[in-house]
N, C-alpha and C positions, 0 to 999 in steps of 0.2 A: 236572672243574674245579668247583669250591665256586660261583663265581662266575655259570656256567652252571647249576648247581640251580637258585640264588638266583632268578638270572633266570624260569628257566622256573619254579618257585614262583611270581612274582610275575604271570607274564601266566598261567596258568592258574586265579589267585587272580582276576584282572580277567576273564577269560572266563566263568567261573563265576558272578561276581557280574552280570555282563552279561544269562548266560541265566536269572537271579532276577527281574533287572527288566521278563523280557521274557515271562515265563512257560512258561520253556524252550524260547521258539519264536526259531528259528534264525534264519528269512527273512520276507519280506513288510514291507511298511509300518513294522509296532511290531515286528520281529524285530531279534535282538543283532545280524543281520551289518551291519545299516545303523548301529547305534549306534557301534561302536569307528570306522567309517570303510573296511572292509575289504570286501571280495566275500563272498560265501558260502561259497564255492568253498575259497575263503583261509580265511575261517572254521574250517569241518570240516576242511582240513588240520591248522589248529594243534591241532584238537581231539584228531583223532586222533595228532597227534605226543604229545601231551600225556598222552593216558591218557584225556580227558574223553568217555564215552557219552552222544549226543546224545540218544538212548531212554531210557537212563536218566533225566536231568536233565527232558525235558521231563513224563514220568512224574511224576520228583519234585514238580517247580516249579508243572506243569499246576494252574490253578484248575475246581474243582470246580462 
């Protein structure tokens, strides 16, 4: 369904730029799960529904 791409396009679009803000760190204090409002837990699910490597990203995103 076009519709459900869309969708899942768009929250995968907001997870990602979530785990930019946060320096690909997932949990804790400054981590994405506390930002959208969700568990961790819940978090890494959608990640993994999603295609999103949380290894990957925080690699990426990590400051040096």
């Amino acid at each position: 369904d076009a519709a459900e791409v869309v969708g899942n396009f768009e929250e995968q679009t907001r997870i990602v730029n979530k785990l930019r803000e946060t320096n690909g760190r997932i949990s804790g204090p400054n981590g994405a799960g506390l930002r959208p409002g969700v568990k961790r837990s819940t978090l890494l699910d959608r990640m993994k529904r999603l295609g999103i490597n949380p290894r990957e990203l925080k690699t990426r995103y990590a400051v040096a």
